[in-house]
C-alpha positions in Angstrom: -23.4 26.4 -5.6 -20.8 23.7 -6.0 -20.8 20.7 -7.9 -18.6 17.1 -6.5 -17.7 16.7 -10.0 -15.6 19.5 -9.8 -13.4 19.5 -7.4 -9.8 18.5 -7.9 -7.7 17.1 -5.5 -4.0 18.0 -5.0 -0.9 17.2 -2.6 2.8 18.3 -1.8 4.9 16.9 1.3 5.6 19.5 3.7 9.2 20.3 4.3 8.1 21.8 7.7 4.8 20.3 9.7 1.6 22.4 9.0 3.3 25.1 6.7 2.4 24.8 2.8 5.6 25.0 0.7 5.3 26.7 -2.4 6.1 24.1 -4.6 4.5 22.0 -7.8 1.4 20.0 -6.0 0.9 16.5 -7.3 -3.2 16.4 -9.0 -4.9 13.1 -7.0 -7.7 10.5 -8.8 -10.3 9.6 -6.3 -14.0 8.7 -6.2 -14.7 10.5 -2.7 -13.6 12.0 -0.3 -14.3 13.3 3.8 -12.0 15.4 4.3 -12.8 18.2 7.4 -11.1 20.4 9.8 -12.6 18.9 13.2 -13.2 21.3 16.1 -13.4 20.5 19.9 -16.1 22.8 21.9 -17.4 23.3 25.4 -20.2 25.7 26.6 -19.1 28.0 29.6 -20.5 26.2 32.9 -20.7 30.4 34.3 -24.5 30.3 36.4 -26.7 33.4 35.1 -29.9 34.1 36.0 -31.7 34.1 32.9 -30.9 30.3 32.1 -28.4 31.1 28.7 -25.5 29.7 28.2 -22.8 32.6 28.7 -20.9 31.2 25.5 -19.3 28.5 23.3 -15.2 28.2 23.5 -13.5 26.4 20.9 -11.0 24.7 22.3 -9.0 22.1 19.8 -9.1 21.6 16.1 -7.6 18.9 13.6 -7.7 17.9 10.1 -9.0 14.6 9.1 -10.9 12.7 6.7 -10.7 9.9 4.0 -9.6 9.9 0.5 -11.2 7.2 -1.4 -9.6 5.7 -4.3 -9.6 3.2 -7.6 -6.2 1.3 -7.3 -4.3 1.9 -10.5 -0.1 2.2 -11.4 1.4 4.9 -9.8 -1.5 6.6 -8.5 -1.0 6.2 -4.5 3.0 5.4 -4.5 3.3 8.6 -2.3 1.1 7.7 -0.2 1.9 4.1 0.1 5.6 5.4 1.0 4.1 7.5 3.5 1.6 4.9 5.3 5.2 2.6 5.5 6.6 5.5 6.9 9.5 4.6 4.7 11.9 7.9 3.4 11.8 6.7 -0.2 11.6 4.5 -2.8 14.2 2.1 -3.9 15.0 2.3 -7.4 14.6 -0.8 -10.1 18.0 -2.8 -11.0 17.9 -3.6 -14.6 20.1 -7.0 -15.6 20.4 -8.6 -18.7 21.5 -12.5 -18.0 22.7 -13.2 -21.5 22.9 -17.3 -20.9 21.0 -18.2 -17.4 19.6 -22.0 -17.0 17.3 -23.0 -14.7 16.9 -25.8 -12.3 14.3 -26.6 -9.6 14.1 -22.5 -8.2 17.4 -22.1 -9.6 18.8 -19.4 -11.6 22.3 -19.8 -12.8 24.6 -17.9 -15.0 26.5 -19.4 -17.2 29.2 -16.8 -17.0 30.2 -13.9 -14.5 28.2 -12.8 -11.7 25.4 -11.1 -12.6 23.3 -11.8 -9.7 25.4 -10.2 -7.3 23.6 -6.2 -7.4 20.1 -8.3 -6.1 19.7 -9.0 -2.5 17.5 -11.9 -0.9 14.2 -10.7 0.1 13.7 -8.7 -2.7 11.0 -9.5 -5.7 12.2 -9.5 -9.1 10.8 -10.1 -12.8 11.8 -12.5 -14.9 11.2 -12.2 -18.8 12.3 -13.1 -22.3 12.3 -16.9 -21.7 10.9 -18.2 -25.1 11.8 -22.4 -24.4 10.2 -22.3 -20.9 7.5 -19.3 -20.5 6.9 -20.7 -16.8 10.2 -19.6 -16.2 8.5 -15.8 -16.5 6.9 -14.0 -14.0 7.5 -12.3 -10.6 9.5 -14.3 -7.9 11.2 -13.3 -4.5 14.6 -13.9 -4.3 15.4 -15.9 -1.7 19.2 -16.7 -1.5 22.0 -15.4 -3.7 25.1 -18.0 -4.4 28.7 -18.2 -5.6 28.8 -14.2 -5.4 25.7 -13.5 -7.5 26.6 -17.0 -10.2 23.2 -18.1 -9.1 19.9 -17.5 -7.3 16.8 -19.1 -5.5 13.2 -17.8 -5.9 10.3 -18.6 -4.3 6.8 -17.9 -5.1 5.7 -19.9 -8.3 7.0 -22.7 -9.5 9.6 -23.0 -12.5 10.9 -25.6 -14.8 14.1 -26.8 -15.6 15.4 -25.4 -19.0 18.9 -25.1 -20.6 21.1 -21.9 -21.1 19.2 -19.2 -22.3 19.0 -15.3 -22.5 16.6 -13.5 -20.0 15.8 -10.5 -18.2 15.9 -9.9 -14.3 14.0 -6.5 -13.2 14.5 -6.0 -9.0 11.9 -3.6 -8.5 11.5 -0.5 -6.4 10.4 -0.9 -3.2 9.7 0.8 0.0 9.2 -1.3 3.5 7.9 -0.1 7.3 10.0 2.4 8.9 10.4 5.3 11.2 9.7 8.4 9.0 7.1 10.4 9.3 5.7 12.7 6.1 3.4 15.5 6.1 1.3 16.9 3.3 -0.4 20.0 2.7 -3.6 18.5 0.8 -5.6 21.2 -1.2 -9.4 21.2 -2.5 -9.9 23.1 -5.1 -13.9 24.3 -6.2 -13.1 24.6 -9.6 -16.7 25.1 -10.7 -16.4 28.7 -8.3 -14.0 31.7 -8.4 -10.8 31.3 -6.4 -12.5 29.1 -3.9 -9.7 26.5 -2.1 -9.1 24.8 0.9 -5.5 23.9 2.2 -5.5 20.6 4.8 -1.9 21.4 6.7 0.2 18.7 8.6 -1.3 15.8 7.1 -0.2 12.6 7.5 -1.7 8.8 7.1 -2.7 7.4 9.9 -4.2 4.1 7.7 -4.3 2.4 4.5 -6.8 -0.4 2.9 -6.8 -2.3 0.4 -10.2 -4.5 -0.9 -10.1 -7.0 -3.6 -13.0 -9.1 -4.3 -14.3 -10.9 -7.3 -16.2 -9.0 -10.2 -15.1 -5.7 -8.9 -12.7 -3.2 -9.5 -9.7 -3.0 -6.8 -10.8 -0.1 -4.3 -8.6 1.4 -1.3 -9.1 4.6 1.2 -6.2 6.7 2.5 -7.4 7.9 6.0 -5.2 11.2 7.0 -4.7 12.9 10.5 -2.9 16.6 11.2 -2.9 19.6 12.6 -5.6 22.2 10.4 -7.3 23.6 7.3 -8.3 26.7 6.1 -9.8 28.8 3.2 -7.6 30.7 0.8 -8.2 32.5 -2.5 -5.3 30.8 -4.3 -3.5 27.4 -4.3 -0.1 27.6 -1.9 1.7 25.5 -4.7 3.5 27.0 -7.4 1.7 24.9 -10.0 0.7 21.0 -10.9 1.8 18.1 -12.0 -1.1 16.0 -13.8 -2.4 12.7 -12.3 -0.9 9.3 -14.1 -3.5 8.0 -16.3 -2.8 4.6 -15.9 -5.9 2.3 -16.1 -7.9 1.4 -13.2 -6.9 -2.0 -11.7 -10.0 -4.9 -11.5 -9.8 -8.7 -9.9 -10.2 -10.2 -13.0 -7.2 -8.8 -15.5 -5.5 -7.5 -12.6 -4.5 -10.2 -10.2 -1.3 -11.9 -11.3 -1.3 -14.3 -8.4 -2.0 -14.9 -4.3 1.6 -16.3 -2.6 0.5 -18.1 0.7 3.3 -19.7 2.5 6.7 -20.6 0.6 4.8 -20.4 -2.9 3.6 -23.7 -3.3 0.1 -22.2 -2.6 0.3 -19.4 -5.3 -2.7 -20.0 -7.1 -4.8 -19.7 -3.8 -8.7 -20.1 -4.7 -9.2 -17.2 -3.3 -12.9 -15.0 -3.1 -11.6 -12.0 -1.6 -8.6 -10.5 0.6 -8.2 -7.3 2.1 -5.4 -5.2 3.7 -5.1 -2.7 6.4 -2.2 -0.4 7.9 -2.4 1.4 11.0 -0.1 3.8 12.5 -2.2 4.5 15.9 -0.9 8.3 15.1 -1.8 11.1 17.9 -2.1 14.7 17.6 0.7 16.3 19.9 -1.4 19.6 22.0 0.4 22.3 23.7 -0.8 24.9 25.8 -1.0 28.4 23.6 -1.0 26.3 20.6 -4.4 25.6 18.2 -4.0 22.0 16.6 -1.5 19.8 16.9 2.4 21.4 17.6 3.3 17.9 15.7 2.4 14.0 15.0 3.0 11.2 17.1 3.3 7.9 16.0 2.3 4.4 17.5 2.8 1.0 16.1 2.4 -0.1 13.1 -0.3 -2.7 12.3 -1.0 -4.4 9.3 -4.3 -6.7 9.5 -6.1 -8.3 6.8 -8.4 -10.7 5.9 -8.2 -14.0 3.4 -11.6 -15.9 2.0 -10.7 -18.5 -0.2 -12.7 -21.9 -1.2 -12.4 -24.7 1.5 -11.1 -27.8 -0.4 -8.3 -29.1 2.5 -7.0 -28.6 5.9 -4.0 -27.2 5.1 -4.9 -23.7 5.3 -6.8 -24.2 8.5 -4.6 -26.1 10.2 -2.1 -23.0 9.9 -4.6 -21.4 12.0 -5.4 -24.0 14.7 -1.7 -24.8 15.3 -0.8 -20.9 15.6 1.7 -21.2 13.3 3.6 -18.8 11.3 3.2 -18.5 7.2 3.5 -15.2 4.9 1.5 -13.5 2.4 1.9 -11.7 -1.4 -0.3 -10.3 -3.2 0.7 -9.7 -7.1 -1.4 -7.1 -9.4 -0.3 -7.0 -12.6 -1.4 -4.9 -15.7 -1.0 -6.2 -18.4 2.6 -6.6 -20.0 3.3 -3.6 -18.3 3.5 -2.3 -14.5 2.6 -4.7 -11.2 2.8 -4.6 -7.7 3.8 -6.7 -4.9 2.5 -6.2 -1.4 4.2 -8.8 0.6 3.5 -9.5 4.7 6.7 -12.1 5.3 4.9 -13.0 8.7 1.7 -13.3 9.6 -0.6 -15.7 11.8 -4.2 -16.4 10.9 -6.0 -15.5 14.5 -9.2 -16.2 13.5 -11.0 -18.8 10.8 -13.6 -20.6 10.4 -15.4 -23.0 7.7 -19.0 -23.4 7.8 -21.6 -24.7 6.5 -24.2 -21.5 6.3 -27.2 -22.2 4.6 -28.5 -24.4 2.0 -27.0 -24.2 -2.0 -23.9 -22.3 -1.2 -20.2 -23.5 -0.9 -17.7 -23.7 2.0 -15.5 -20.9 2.1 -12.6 -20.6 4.8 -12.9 -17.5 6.5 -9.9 -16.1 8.0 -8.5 -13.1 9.6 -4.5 -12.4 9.7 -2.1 -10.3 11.3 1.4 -9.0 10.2 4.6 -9.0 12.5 8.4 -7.9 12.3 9.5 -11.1 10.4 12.4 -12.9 12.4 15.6 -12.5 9.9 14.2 -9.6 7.2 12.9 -7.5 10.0 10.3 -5.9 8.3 6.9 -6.4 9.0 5.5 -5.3 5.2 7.4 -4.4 1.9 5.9 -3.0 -1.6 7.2 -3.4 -4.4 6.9 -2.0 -7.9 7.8 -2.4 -11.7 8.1 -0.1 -14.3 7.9 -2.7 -17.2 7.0 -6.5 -16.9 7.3 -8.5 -19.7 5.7 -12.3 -18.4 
């Protein structure tokens, strides 16, 4: 007998689809997970006499299932890059502004251009402002001037402060793309002798996100490919230990909600969720059990925002159909954050009702991500190592 408290989780991407590398395997944190190898069946239609069925044909099998998860730094970035479809991480730029002042959304050096190795579109941190702490924080860049002299953020507001020495952290990043990844996912029974199971050609069909007050910020990594089977060993040459970071909640955790051009960055918001689809398919051949290979369909990010009803503004986005974007900062600590940033989406459903007796109004609405009109990207994540507010 085997317990659920034993089992460990562990990943490596596949160099080719549905064969398992031997290579270090990555350990995984999860609270659950469904993963199953999925088989296809018919019973032979042959008449005979005797009323029995002459026999039962296998006749397709795939991997799939759910890994469940507890959001915390680090521990999904794979996974996140792989849902994008995106071929790697960016890396973090690192400047040091040694006199910077600051008017309206601002930035401007007093000397040289250090601006110039960030590019608009991108979120940065901004730290070590001791005159003006508002002046902190994570922003998106929005335009770079005078060859990197000066910048414009969006995405809280700042106040205008002389010359002063401050940080600027781009982080790393990865947005939608075309690139497909594949994972050989292994279960291990630890609790038994040399009991494993290897999950080959897997790749992630969908990601969610949930965030809703007094909780802790929960997610599930759905995952489509080609098999799995039993072995007696691991297929990796060894592991690398899960990140111990600490688990993410909605209280600590959520730095701010960016609705719009920023002006709406303390949203009252109740809850928010996030979904990414690929619409993958499972390519069959004839002579070949489980998929010969992936195929991908669109990508699809949908979400939903709850929030306090206290104007029209947010509604009326809705009713008039018209376009508005959404970020979503997590933040731990002094230390690592996210962004996950939709740069165009349209609310297409809402509604604020009245439902019962000693509760308030909360607008209700439902949102959908597009390719954004000049970025091109329909979703971007973004990461720091070290954030200093």
């Amino acid at each position: 007998m085997s317990d659920a408290d034993r089992v460990n989780i562990a990943f490596v991407e596949e160099v080719t689809f549905g064969t398992s590398p031997s290579a270090t395997m990555d350990r995984l944190r999860f609270t659950s997970e469904s993963l199953n190898m999925e088989t296809d069946t018919v019973q032979s239609a042959e008449i005979s006499n005797d009323r029995q069925v002459k026999g039962v044909i296998r006749t397709n099998i795939r991997g799939a299932g759910d890994i469940n998860f507890e959001l915390s730094y680090d521990v999904i970035d794979a996974f996140l890059q792989a849902a994008l479809f995106s071929s790697a991480w960016s890396s973090q730029v690192d400047v040091l502004a040694e006199s910077t002042s600051v008017s309206g959304q601002v930035f401007t050096a007093a000397a040289g251009t250090p601006f110039s190795v960030f590019s608009a579109g991108q979120w940065i941190s901004i730290s070590a402002f001791t005159t003006e702490t508002a002046n902190n924080g994570v922003f998106k860049i929005e335009s770079i001037g005078g060859s990197g002299a000066n910048m414009t953020v969006s995405g809280g507001t700042t106040v205008t402060q002389s010359a002063e020495s401050a940080d600027f952290q781009m982080g790393a990043q990865v947005v939608n793309g075309t690139t497909l990844n594949s994972y050989s996912i292994e279960r291990e029974y630890t609790d038994l002798s040399n009991e494993f199971e290897v999950f080959r050609g897997m790749s992630v069909d969908q990601l969610a996100l949930n965030i809703a007050t007094n909780a802790l910020i929960t997610g599930v990594v759905s995952i489509v490919g080609k098999d799995s089977i039993s072995a007696t060993s691991s297929p990796g040459s060894g592991y690398t230990a899960a990140p111990t970071n600490d688990v993410m909640n909605t209280i600590d955790h959520i730095d701010k909600i960016v609705e719009g051009d920023g002006s709406n960055a303390a949203a009252a918001a109740t809850a928010i969720t996030m979904q990414i689809a690929n619409n993958l398919r499972g390519r069959m051949l004839v002579g070949n059990l489980g998929a010969a290979s992936i195929g991908q369909g669109k990508f699809a990010p949908t979400g939903t925002l709850q929030k306090y009803f206290a104007s029209k503004t947010l509604m009326d986005k809705y009713l008039n159909q018209t376009e508005t974007a959404l970020a979503i900062i997590l933040q731990v600590g002094t230390t690592e954050a996210y962004v996950f940033e939709f740069p165009a989406i349209k609310f297409v459903s809402g509604q604020r009702v009245a439902g019962g007796e000693n509760t308030d109004i909360i607008a209700d609405m439902n949102w959908v991500a597009y390719k954004h009109a000049t970025e091109a990207i329909t979703m971007r994540v973004v990461k720091f190592a070290d954030v200093t507010p």
